[in-house]
C-alpha positions as CSV (number, residue, x, y, z in Angstrom):
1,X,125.7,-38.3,229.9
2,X,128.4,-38.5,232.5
3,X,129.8,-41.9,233.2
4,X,128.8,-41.3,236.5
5,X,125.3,-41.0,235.7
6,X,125.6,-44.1,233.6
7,X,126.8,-46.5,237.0
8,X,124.1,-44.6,238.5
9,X,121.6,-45.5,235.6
10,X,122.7,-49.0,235.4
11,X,122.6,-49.5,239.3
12,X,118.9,-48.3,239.3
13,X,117.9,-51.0,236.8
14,X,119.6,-53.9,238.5
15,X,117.7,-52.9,241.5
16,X,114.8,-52.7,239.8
17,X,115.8,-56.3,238.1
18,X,116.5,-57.5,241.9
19,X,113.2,-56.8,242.6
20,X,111.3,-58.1,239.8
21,X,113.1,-61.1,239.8
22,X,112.9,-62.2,242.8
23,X,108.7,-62.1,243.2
24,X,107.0,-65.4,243.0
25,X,103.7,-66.1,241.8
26,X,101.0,-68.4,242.8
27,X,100.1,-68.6,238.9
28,X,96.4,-66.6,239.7
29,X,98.7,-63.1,239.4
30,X,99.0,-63.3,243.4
31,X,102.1,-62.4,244.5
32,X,103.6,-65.0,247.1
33,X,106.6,-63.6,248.2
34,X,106.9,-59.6,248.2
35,X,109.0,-59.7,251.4
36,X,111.6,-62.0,250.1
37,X,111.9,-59.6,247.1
38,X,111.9,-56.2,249.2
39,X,114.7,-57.7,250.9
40,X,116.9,-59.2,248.5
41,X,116.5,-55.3,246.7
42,X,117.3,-53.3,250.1
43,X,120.4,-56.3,250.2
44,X,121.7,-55.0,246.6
45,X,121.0,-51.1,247.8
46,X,122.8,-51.8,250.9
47,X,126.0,-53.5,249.2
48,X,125.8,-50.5,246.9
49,X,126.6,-48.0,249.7
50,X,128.1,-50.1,252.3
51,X,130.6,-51.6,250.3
52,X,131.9,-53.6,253.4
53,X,128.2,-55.4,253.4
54,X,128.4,-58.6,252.0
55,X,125.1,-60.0,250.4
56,X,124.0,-63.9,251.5
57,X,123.3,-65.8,250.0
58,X,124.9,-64.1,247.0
59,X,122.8,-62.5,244.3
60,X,122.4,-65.3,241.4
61,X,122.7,-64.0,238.1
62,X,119.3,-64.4,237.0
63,X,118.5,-61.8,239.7
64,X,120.6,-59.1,238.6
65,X,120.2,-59.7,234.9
66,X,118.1,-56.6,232.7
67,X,115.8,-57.0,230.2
């Protein structure tokens, strides 16, 4: 794989990390904050092509971090 398709493959799983951890629960599986989430993801996407975009509040790095 080329390493461009690595940066590509590691940039889709922080987004998908963005997303995920960002959602709040109301502890009955409800989630409580989907908005919040959507938006701190299109944040990331947006800093990712418009690298003059500045995200804020920054990301934390329990947002970006994969598991």
């Amino acid at each position: 794989m080329s390493s461009t398709a690595n940066a590509v493959d590691h940039d889709a799983h922080v987004l998908h990390a963005v997303d995920g951890h960002a959602l709040d629960g109301s502890g009955t599986g409800v989630v409580t904050n989907a908005r919040h989430a959507e938006f701190r993801a299109a944040q990331y996407t947006r800093e990712y092509f418009d690298r003059g975009y500045e995200i804020k509040p920054p990301l934390k790095d329990w947002e970006i971090e994969r598991h």
